[in-house]
C-alpha positions as MATLAB code, in Angstrom:
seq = 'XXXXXXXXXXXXXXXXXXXXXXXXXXXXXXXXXXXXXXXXXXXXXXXXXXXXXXXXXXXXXXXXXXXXXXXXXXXXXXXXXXXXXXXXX';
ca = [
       8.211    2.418   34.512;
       4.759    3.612   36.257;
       1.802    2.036   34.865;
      -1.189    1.593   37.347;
      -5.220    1.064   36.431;
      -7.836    1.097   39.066;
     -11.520    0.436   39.238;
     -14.319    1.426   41.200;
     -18.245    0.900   40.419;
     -17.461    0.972   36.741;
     -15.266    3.803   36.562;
     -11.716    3.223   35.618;
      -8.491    5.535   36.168;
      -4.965    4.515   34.403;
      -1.904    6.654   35.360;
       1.341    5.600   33.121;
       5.320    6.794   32.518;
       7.012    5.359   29.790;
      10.039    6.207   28.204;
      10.594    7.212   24.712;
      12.285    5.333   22.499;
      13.790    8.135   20.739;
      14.676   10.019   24.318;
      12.297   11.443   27.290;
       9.229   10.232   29.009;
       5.327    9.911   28.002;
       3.098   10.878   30.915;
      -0.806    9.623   30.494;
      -3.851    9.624   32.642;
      -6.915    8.168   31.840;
     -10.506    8.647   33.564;
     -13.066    6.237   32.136;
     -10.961    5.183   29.194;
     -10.430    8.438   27.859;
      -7.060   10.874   28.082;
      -7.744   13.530   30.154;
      -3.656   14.538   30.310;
      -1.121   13.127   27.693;
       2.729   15.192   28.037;
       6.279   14.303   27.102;
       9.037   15.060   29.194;
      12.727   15.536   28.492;
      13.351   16.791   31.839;
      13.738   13.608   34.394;
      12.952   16.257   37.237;
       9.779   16.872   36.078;
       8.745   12.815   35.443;
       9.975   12.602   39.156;
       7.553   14.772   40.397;
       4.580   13.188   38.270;
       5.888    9.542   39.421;
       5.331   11.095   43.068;
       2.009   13.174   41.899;
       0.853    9.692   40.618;
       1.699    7.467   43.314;
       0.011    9.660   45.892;
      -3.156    9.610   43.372;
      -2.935    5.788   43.117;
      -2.635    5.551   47.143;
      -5.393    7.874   47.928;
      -7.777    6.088   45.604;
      -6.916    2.810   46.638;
      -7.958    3.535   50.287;
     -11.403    5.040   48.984;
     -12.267    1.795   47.576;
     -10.565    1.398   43.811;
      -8.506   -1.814   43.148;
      -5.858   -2.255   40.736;
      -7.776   -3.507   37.300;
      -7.185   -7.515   36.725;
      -7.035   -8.082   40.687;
      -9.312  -10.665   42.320;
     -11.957   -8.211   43.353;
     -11.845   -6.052   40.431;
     -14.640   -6.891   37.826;
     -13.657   -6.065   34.328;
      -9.770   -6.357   33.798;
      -8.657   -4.671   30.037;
      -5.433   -4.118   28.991;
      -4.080   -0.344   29.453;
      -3.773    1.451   26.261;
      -0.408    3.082   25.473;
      -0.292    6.437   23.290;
       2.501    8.683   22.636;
       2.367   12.040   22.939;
       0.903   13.761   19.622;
       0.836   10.367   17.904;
      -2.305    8.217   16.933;
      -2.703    5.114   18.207;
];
């Protein structure tokens, strides 16, 4: 749904939505690999307002110099982990 990883001097940020299999939405963000903010949702109101949150934090880094991870200028590309709320991955 929203997934987005960006990269800047060797610093990474991941932002992701996902739905939930058994009903409502995962949010994540990641700074440097690690979850800083993990939630689940049941309210689509509130996973609109994160998508927006999100896409203005994607856009705002972008334009100070981060790329999308796995893009021609980006160095490092990994694959974005996926966690669901209160379960181990």
């Amino acid at each position: 749904m929203f997934n987005h990883r960006l990269e800047h001097q060797g610093r990474t940020r991941g932002f992701l939505i996902a739905p939930r299999a058994a009903g409502g939405w995962d949010v994540l963000e990641e700074q440097d690999r690690r979850v800083v903010r993990e939630v689940h949702y049941d309210d689509w109101h509130r996973v609109e307002r994160q998508l927006n949150v999100f896409a203005m934090r994607v856009e705002i880094l972008k334009n100070e110099g981060w790329v999308p991870v796995g893009s021609p200028t980006a160095h490092a590309p990994s694959t974005p982990r996926v966690r669901h709320a209160g379960g181990a991955n």
